[in-house]
N, C-alpha and C positions, 0 to 999 in steps of 0.2 A: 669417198667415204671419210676422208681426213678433212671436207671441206666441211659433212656435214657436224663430224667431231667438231671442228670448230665454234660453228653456229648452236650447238648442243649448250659448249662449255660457257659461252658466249649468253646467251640464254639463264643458263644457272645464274650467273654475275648480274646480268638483270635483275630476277628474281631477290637476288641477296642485299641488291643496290636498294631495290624499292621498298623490302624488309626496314634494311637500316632508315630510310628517309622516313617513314610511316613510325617508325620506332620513336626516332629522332624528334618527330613533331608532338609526338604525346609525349615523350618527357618533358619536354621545353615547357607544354604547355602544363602539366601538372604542376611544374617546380612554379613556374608564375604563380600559379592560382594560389599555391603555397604560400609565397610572396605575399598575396593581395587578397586573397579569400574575403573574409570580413568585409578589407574596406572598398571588393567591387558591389557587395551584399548593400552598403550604404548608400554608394553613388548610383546604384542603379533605382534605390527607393524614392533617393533624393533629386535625384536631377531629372525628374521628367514633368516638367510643369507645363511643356506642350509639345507639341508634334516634332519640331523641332531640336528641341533639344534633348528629348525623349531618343530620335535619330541619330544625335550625335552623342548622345552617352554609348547607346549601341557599339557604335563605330567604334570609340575608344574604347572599351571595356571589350573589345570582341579582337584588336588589335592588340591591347596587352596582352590576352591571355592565348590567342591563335586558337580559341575555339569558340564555334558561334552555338554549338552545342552547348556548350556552360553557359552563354549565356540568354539562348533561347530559355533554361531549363530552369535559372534564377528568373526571368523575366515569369513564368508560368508560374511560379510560386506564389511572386508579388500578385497576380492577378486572383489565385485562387483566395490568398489572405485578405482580399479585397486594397493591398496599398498601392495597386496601378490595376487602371479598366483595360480593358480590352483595346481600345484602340491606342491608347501608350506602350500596350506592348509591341501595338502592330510596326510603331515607328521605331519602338528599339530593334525589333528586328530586321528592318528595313536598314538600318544601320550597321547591325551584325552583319547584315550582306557586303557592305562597303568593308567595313572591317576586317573580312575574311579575306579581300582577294589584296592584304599585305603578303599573303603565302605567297601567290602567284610571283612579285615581285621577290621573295626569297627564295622559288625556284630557277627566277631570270636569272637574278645574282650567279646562282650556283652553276647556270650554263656560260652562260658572260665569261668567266675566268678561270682558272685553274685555284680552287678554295684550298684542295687539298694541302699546299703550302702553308698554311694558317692552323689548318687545325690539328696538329699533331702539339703545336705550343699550348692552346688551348684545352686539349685533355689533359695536359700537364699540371696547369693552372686550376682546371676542375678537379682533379686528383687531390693536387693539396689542400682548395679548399672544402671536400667533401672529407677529406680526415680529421677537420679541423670542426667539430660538432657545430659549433657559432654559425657556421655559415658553409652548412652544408646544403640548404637548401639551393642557395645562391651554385653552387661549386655544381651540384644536379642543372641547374639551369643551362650552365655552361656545357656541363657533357652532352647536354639533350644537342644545343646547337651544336657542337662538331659531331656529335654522331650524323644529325640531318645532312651536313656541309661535308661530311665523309659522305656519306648516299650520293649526297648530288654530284660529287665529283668523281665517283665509281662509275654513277650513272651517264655522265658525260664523256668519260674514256673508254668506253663500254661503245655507248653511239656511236664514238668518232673509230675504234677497233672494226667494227661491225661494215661498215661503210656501205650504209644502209642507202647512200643516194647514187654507189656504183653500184648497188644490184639488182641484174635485170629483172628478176622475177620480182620484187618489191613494185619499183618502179613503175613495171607493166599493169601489177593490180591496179595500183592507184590512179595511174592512167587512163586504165578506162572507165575511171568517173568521167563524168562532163563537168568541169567546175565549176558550168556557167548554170549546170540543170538545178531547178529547183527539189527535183526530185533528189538529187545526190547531195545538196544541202539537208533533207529532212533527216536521211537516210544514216548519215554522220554524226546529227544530231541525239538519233537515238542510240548509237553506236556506243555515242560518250555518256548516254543515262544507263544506259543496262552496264557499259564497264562500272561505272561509278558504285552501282549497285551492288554488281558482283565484288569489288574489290571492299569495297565499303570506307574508300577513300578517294574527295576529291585530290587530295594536294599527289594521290600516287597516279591517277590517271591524268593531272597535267601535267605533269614529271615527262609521264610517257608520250603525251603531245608534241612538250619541249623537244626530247628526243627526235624526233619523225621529223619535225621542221626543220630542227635544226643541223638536221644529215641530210636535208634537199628531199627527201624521201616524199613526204607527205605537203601539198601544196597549201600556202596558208589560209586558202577559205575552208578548207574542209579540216584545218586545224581547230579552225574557229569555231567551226560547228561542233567538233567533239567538248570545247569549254563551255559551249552553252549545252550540249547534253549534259556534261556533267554536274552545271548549274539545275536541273531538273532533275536528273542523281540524285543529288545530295536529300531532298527535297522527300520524295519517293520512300528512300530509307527512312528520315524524322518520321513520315506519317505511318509509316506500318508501324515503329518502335511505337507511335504513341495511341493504337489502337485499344490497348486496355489499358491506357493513363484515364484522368478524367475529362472532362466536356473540355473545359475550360483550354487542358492542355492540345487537346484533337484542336482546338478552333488557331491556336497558337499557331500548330504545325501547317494546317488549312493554309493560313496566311501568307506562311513564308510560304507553300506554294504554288498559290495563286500570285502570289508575288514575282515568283520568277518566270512563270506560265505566261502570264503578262508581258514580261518583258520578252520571254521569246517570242511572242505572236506578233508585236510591235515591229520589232529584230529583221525576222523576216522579211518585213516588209521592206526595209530599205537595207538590207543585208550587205551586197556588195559594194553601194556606196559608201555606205557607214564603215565597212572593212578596209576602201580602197584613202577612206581619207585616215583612221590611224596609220597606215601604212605611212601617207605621205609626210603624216608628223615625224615618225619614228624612222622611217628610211627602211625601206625594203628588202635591203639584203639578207640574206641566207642567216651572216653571223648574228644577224638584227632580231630574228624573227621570233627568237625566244620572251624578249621586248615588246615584240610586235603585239605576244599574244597577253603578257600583264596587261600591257598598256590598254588592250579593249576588254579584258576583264573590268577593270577598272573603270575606264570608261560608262561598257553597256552598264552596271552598276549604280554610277552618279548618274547616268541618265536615266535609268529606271524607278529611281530613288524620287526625281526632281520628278517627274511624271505625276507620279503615286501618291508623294506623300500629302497633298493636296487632297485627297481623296480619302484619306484616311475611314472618315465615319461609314462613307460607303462600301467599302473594304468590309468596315464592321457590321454591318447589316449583311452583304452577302455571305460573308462566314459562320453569322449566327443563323440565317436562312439555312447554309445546307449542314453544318452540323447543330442537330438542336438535340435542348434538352433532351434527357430522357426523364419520364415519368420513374417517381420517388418508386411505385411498385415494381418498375422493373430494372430497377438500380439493386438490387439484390445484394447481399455479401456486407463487407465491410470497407468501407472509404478512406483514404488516407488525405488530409488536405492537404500536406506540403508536397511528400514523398511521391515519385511518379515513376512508379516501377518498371512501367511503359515506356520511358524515354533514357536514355544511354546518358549516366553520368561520369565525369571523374568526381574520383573520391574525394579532393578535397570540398568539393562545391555539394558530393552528397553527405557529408558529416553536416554543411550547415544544414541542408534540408532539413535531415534528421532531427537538429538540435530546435529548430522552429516547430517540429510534430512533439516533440517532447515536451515544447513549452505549452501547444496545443492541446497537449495529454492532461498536463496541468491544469486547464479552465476545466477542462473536461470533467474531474472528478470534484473541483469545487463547484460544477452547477449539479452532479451528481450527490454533493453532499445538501443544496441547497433542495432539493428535493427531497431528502430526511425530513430536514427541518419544517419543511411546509404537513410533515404528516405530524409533526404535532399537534397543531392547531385542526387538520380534519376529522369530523365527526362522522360526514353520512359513511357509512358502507359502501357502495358503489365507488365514490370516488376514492376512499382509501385502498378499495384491491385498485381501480385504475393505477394511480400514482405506487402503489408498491409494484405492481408489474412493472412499469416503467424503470423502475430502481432494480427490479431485477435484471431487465433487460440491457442496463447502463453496465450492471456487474460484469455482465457476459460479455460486453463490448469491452472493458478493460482490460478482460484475461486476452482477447484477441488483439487489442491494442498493440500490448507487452510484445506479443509474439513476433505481429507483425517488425516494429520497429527492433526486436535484438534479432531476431533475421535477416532485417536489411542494414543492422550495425554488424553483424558477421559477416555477410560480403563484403561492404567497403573493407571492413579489417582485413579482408585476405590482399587488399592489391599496396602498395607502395605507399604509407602515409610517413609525415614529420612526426617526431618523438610528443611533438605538443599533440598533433592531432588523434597520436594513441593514443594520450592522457585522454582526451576528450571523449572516446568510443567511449573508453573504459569506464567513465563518472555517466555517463548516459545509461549507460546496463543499469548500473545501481540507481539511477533518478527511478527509471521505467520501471524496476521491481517496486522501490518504495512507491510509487505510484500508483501501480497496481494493488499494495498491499490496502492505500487508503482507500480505494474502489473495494476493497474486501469488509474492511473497519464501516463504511457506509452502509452494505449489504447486511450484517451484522445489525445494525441499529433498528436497520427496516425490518427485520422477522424478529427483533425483542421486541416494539411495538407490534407487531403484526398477531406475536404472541400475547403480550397484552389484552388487544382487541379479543381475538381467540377465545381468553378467559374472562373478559370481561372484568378489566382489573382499571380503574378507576383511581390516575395518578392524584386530581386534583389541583386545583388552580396553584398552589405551593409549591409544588414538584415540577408541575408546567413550566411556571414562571422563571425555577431556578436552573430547569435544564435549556430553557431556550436562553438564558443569560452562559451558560458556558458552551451551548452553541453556537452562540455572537462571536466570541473571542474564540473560538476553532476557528469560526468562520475567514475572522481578522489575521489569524497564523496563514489559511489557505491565503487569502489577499497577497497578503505580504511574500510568500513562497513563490506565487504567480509573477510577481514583481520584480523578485531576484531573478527566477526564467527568464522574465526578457530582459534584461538590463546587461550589460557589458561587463566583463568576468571581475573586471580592473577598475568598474565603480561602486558596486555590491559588497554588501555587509553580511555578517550573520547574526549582529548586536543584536538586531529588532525583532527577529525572529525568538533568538532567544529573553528576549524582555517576554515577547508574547507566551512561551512559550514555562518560564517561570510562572507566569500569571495563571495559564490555566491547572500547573501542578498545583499551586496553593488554594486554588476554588477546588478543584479535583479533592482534594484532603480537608478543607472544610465542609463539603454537602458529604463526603461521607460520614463524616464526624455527626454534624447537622442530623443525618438517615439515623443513624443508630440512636441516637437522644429521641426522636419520632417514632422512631419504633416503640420503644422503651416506655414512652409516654399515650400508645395507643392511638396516636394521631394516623396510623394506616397499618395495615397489616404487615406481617415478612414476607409475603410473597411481592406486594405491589415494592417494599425497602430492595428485595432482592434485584431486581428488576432495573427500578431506579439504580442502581449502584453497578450493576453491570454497565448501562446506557452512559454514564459518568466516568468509568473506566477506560471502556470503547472510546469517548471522546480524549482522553487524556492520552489514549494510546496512538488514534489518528495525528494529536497534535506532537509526538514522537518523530510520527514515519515523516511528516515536515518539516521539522530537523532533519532528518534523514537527506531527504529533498536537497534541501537548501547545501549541504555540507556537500554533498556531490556536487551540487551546478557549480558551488567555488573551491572545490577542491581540497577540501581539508579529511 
């Protein structure tokens, strides 16, 4: 009874070990992302001029920040904005595969030695610097790693307490594998995709590998096998997360995994000699084996990498074969281009999502307003209801826009962000309403023309002429608005906006002026002056809510 208390209590301490590690590895990697947000958002636009270096931005970028999820999920961005194709994403992520398995080599570490001695100095040191606002992100950084380096070393005293390679009933399970059967290779293999699965963490199911080998417990071919299940895990999880993301994002996840499908099926094939020569690199032993198993993470990796990446284009052919389009009629609902609700992000990598849909949002109501503009100049009937349905239908896709995107800015805001990137939620609510509002101010223009037509009110070529000339310069505030969205927070103005934005209050105050002497003088009736002077206001009031705009993206 007191043996099995033991193994009970023994058991809890596991559980708490792999908490802490799993905990440990997500803060590390947030505080990075913290760190570098922005400028992995550039190096991943910029550095992919081929297959190659496309691979090795991966790699990097997937190494700094310790999650190949960030940056599968920026890589799927660029492809839907159209700034990288399909198969430059395939070799960033062929790269995030290499990148990823630095973990493995920061779980070895943690069985290698006694870390615990280390990290009680360094909560110390993340203490002071997380009080110390300047560099608290940094100070987070550092907690995140001794929290993980507390796990691994809980985990590893835990192993060695347990003595899991004196006991018999352990022992005997694993023993009656045959290590040499193919069939108990398969068997192991899927052992380590379904745990991966279920835990919803590779780096906690090699922890737990680490473990088993490294107590003699668990013999290292069938260790092996559980990392290459969990290589297919991992895999497994992206594609169900991104079943209601978009095409583009399903063909991404596709990739990575037929990528590692790949590499197992290959694996197999020469499994024990390929297992028995890292061994011979690294040295066999017991204390070794934690080694053993980075070292052919690593390995099958660059060798799976060096295989494939050669093949790239046909990569992209068979994952546009089995995920294809779907037809525009049964794409139903509302789309989001950047945001991928479908795939599991940290927050800081989805506020930039976000801040990209925003800017998105942005063209969005200026080709919405350029569709006003064009019912100016329409005469027939038919195509003036066509093109105002259309303006209606743009309206209703705004109010759902809004929603969307401060829905998915209230989540991120509930988990752990930098005091900047609150700032940042927070001026995005206010961009998305004033955004919305101009998607309103447009709808507005379209049913005072629409009423117009209705009555049969007849602006004439004078009012035409003078309203499309202060719909130029609405048009030039939208431009300019559009511009500030995407430009960098710390090179952006609000001068020119507001130049534009003088200019149409002064036309705005002379065609009224102008209306009322036309009135006056019989050149058109008050209902047609009415009209006009509302359509002149509406526009003076859209080029407000762009101020509006602009003042939020730089924060004043």
């Amino acid at each position: 009874m007191e043996n099995d208390q033991d193994y009970f209590a023994a058991a809890l301490q596991l559980l708490g070990s792999l908490g802490l590690l799993i905990y440990g590895m997500r803060m590390m990697s947030e505080s990075l992302q913290k760190l570098a947000g922005p400028s992995l958002r550039h190096v991943l636009a910029r550095m992919t001029t081929n297959r190659v270096t496309g691979m090795l931005t991966g790699v990097g970028v997937t190494a700094a920040v310790q999650s190949s999820t960030a940056t599968t999920v920026m890589t799927v961005s660029f492809v839907n904005a159209g700034l990288l194709t399909l198969a430059q994403a395939i070799s960033i992520i062929m790269g995030a595969n290499i990148g990823t398995t630095l973990t493995a080599w920061i779980m070895s570490a943690g069985f290698s030695f006694n870390v615990t001695d280390i990290v009680y100095p360094v909560f110390l040191i993340a203490l002071i610097l997380i009080y110390r606002k300047k560099h608290r992100t940094t100070g987070e950084f550092l907690f995140g790693i001794a929290i993980l380096f507390l796990g691994l070393g809980t985990l590893r005293q835990t192993g060695m307490d347990m003595h899991l390679g004196e006991n018999e009933s352990v022992l005997n399970f694993f023993a009656s594998f045959d290590p040499d059967s193919f069939g108990t290779t398969l068997l192991f293999l899927l052992m380590g995709g379904v745990l991966t699965m279920c835990v919803q963490s590779s780096a906690a199911v090699m922890a737990i590998t680490m473990i088993l080998c490294s107590s003699g417990a668990l013999p290292i071919y069938q260790g092996i096998a559980l990392v290459m299940g969990e290589n297919i895990g991992t895999t497994v999880t992206s594609n169900v997360a991104a079943l209601s993301a978009s095409t583009q994002a399903r063909r991404a996840a596709f990739a990575h995994m037929f990528f590692n499908l790949f590499g197992v099926c290959w694996m197999l094939l020469v499994f024990h000699p390929f297992v028995d020569a890292v061994c011979n690199i690294v040295g066999g032993g017991v204390e070794n084996l934690s080694v053993v198993l980075a070292t052919f993470h690593t390995c099958f990796n660059l060798a799976n990498t060096f295989i494939l990446i050669w093949f790239v284009p046909q990569i992209e052919r068979i994952v546009c074969f089995v995920i294809r389009e779907k037809p525009e009629a049964e794409k139903g609902g509302l789309h989001m281009q950047y945001i991928q609700s479908g795939l599991m992000q940290t927050p800081e990598i989805a506020v930039l999502q976000a801040q990209k849909e925003t800017a998105a949002f942005g063209k969005r109501v200026q080709a919405m307003f350029g569709m006003v503009v064009q019912l100016l100049n329409v005469t027939d009937e038919r195509t003036f209801s066509e093109l105002y349905n259309n303006i209606e239908q743009e309206e209703d896709a705004t109010d759902k826009i809004e929603i969307e995107i401060a829905n998915y800015l209230q989540q991120v805001g509930e988990n752990r962000l930098s005091d900047e990137t609150k700032e940042k939620v927070r001026r995005m609510m206010r961009e998305i309403s004033e955004l919305e509002s101009i998607g309103d101010v447009c709808f507005k223009l379209a049913r005072t023309m629409s009423h117009r037509q209705r009555d049969k009110l007849e602006f004439g070529s004078m009012i035409n002429t003078k309203l499309k000339e202060m719909a130029a310069l609405t048009d030039k505030a939208l431009t300019q608005m559009n511009l500030v969205m995407d430009g960098q927070t710390e090179t952006i103005s609000i001068d020119k906006t507001l130049r534009i934005e003088n200019d149409i209050n002064v036309m705005r105050q002379k065609l009224k002026d102008d209306n009322i002497t036309a009135v006056n003088n019989h050149m058109y009736n008050y209902a047609v002056g009415t009209l006009y002077t509302d359509m002149v206001n509406d526009l003076e009031k859209l080029g407000d809510y762009v101020v509006n705009v602009v003042e939020a993206r730089i924060g004043q």
